[in-house]
N, C-alpha and C positions, 0 to 999 in steps of 0.2 A: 504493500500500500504506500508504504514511503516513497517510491520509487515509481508509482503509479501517478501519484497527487503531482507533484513538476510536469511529469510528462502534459496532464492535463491543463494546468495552470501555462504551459509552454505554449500549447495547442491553440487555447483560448485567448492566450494573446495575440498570435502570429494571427487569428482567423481577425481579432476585434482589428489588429492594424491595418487588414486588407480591406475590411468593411471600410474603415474612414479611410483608406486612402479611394478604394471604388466609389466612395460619397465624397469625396474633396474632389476626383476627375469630373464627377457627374457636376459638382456646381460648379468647376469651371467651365465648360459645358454651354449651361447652360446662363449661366453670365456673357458667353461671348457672343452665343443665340443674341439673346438681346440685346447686346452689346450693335452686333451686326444690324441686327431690325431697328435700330434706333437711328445709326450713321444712314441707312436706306430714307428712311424717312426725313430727316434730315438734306436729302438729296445729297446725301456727300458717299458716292458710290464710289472714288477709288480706295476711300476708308474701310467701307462695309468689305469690299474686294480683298485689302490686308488682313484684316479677323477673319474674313472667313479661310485666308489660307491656313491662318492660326490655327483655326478651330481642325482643319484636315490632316495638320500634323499630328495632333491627339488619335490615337489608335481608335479609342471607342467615338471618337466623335468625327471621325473620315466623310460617312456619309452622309450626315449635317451640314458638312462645311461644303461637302458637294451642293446638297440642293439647295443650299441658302445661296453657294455662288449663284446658280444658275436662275435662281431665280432672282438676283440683282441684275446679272447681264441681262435678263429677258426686260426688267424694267426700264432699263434704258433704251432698251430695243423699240420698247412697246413706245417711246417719246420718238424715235426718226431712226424706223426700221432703215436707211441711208448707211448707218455707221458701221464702220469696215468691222467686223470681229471674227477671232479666229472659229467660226461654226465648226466647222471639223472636231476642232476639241469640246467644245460643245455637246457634240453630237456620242463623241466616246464616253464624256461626262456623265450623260444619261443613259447608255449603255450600262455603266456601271451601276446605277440606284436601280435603272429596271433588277439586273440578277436580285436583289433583295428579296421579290418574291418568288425566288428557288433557291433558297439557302441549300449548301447541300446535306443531303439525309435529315431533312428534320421541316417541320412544318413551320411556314414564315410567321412570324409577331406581328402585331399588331402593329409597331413601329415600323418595321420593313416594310408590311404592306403599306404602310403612308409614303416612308421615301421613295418605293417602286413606283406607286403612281404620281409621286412628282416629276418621277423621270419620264413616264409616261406622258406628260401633262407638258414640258419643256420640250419634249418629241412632237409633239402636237402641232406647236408653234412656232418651233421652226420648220417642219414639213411646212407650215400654212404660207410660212415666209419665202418659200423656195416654190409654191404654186403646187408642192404635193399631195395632193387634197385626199389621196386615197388613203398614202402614210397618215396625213394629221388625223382623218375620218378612227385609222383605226387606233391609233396609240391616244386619241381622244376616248373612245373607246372603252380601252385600257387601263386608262386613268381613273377613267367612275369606276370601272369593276375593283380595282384596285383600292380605290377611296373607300368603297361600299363596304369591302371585307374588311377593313381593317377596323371602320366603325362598327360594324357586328360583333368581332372579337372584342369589341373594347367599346363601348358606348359611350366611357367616360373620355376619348381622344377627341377633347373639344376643336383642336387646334386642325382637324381632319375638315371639318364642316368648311372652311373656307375654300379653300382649293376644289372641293368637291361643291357647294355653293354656286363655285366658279364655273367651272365643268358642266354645270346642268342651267347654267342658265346662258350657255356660249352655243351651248348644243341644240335649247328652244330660238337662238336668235341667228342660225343661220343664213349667210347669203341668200339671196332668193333663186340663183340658179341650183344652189345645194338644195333645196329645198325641193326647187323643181324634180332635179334629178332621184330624190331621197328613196319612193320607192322601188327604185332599182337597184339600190347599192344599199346589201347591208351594212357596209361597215360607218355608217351614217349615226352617232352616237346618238343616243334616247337623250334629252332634258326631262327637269321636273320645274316649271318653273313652279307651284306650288312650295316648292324645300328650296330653292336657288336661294331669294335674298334672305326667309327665314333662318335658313341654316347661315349666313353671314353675320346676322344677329345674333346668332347664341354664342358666335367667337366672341363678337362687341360686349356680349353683356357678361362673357368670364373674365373680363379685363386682363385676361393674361396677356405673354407676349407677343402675341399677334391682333389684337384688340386695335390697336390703331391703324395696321396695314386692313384691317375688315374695315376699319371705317373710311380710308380713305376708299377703298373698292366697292362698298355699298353705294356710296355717290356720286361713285363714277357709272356704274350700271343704272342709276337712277336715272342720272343723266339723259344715257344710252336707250335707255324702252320705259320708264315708270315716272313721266312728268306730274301726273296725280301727286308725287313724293316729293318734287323740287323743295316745297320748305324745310323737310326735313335732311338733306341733303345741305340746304346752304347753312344750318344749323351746326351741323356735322362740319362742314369745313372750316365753316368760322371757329370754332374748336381748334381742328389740326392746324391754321395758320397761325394760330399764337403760340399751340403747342411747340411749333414746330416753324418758324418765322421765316428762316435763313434757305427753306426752298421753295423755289420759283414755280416747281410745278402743282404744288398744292395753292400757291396764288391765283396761279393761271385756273384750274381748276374752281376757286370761289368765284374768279371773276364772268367765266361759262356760264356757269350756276344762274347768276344774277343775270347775264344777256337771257340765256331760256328761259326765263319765267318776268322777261321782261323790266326789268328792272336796271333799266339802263344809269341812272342816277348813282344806284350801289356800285355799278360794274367800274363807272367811269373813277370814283370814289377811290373801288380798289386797286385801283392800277397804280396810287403810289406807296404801298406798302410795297409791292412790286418791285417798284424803280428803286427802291431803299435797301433788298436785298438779292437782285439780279443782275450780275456782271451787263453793265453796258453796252459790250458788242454782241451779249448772246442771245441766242436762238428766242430764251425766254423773251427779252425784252423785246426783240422784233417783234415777237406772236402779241405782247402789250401793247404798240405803236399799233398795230391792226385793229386789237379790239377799241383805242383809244380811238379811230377814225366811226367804226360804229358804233360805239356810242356817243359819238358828238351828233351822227347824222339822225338819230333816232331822237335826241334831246333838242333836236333842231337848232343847233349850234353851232355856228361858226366854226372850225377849225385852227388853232392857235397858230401862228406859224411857226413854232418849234415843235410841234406834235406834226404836220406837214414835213419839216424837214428832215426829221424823224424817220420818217414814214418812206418817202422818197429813197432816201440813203438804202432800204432795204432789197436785197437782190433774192431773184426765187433761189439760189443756193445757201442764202441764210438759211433757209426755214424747213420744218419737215415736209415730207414729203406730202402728207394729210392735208396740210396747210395752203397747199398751191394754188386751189379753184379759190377758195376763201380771202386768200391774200389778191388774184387777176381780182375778183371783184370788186374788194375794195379799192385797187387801183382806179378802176371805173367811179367809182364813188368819188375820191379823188379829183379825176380829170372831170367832173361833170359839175365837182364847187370849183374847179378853173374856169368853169363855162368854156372846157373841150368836150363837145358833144360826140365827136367824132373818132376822139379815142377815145372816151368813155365806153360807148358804142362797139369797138374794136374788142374792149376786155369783157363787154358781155357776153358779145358770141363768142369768143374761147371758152368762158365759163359754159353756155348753154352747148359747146361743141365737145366739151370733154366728156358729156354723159354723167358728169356728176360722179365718178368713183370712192367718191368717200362718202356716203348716205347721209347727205343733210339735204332734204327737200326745202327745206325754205331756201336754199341757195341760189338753185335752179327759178324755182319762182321767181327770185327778187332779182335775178339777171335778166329773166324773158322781159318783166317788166319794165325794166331797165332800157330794152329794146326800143321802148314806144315811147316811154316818157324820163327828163333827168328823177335823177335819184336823193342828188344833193341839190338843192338850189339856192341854199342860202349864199351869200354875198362874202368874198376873202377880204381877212382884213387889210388895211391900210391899201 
């Protein structure tokens, strides 16, 4: 017994040390988790890009820091799908979180099934990005079935619901020629939009560490199909812009808010919190100089002429790609308080010639109209 009681007492310490050291990896972990979703929010993405390499050199935290990369690069993507990136690596990136669900010999966790279908989910959207519509149809797919199980094994993995939230409400709001085509290709993924922005809310209301990326993406799909919600959406962002001051795209995002539910007075408003914390030359502040042209025209206002020269200075290679019909029209807008009718005129029909590829039908309308009658007529000053 003498000889039995050390051994034990040996035992139970060497086990109590690996417990706290396996609980001291798991909270760095999960500190840099947050650490990373905080610099994303923030908009400071080659920050969140260093942590998360961090977090991949930790053994148990490899496939975290994978999909947290991946899904930073996809955020910026998702601002001017334009920007060079190495997609290849990308693309092996998500390769590696898909294997998650086929551990070998053993049934995957409830964990694995999340990070498989975030790799599924980043598969998705870069096929979509490359015109691969079969690929993205089925690793879209992939992603809910993978989201689904992992919620079934684990009811309590609150932080599932967004991504899978996401998934089912991208899957009810497809293109319309997807649509067209849908009963002929199964690999056309099922939505729910009944659970889509639901399930974004119960991330919102666990205030864990993905609670503020659910709120920035709830009102941004508000935006996108559920204008019924726009109050509660510019509530929500007016929230994230204080939270979170120093990025431009949750500005930009309030300032949207307020043009779609017409409130051009707020919009115009918010454009200099904006100018206070968006580098000068960048993309963000041109996409401001634009909104600041429609909302002067809708406030029936004069245009300043440092908001004009502003505006002018801007070339289509500033801006994303999304941005182009939007940005020809307001050019028109523009030339039409010049009292140049004629190249006013000129940037409507490019707009009504492009077909509209970014789905904003008031576009389309306010160009055709444009056609027949000006759009600005108020008088420049001096």
């Amino acid at each position: 017994m003498r000889f039995i009681l050390p051994i034990l007492i040996t035992t139970l310490l060497w086990s109590s040390a690996n417990l706290s050291h396996a609980s001291g990896i798991d909270q760095t972990i999960r500190a840099l988790e947050k650490d990373i979703l905080t610099k994303r929010l923030e908009g400071n993405y080659p920050q969140a890009l260093a942590l998360c390499a961090k977090l991949k050199a930790i053994s148990a935290g490899e496939s975290l820091g994978i999909a947290l990369e991946l899904d930073t690069q996809l955020t910026a993507l998702s601002w001017d799908a334009q920007k060079s990136v190495a997609t290849q690596d990308m693309v092996r990136q998500t390769n590696r979180l898909i294997k998650e669900c086929k551990p070998k010999g053993k049934k995957p966790t409830a964990n694995q099934l999340f990070l498989c279908g975030r790799g599924h989910f980043a598969r998705s959207y870069l096929s979509a990005m490359e015109g691969k519509f079969y690929a993205a149809g089925t690793h879209g797919s992939d992603a809910i079935d993978a989201f689904e199980a992992a919620l079934q094994q684990d009811p309590g993995l609150t932080d599932v619901k967004l991504p899978l939230g996401m998934a089912y409400f991208y899957a009810d709001h497809l293109p319309a020629f997807v649509k067209f085509m849908a009963p002929l290709l199964w690999f056309i993924p099922t939505g729910n939009s009944d659970k889509s922005l639901p399930y974004i809310q119960t991330v919102i209301a666990t205030q864990g560490p993905y609670a503020d990326a659910a709120r920035f993406i709830y009102s941004d799909l508000i935006a996108q199909q559920a204008p019924e919600l726009m109050p509660e959406a510019i509530q929500t962002l007016q929230g994230l812009t204080k939270r979170y001051p120093m990025n431009p795209r949750l500005h930009l995002a309030l300032i949207s808010s307020y043009a779609y539910s017409d409130q051009w007075r707020a919009a115009y408003d918010a454009l200099g919190p904006l100018r206070l914390n968006a580098d000068p030359d960048s993309a963000f502040q041109k996409i401001g100089h634009i909104w600041a042209v429609y909302s002067l025209k809708y406030l029936k206002r004069p245009i300043p002429q440092d908001v004009e020269k502003a505006f002018l200075a801007i070339q289509p290679e500033d801006i994303p790609a999304w941005a182009t019909d939007w940005f020809t029209l307001a050019q028109g807008l523009v030339l039409d308080f010049q009292r140049n009718r004629s190249g006013a005129i000129e940037k409507y029909q490019t707009v009504v010639a492009s077909e509209n590829n970014f789905n904003s039908g008031w576009l389309l309308d306010l160009a055709k109209t444009g056609l027949d009658e000006p759009l600005f007529t108020l008088t420049p000053e001096g």
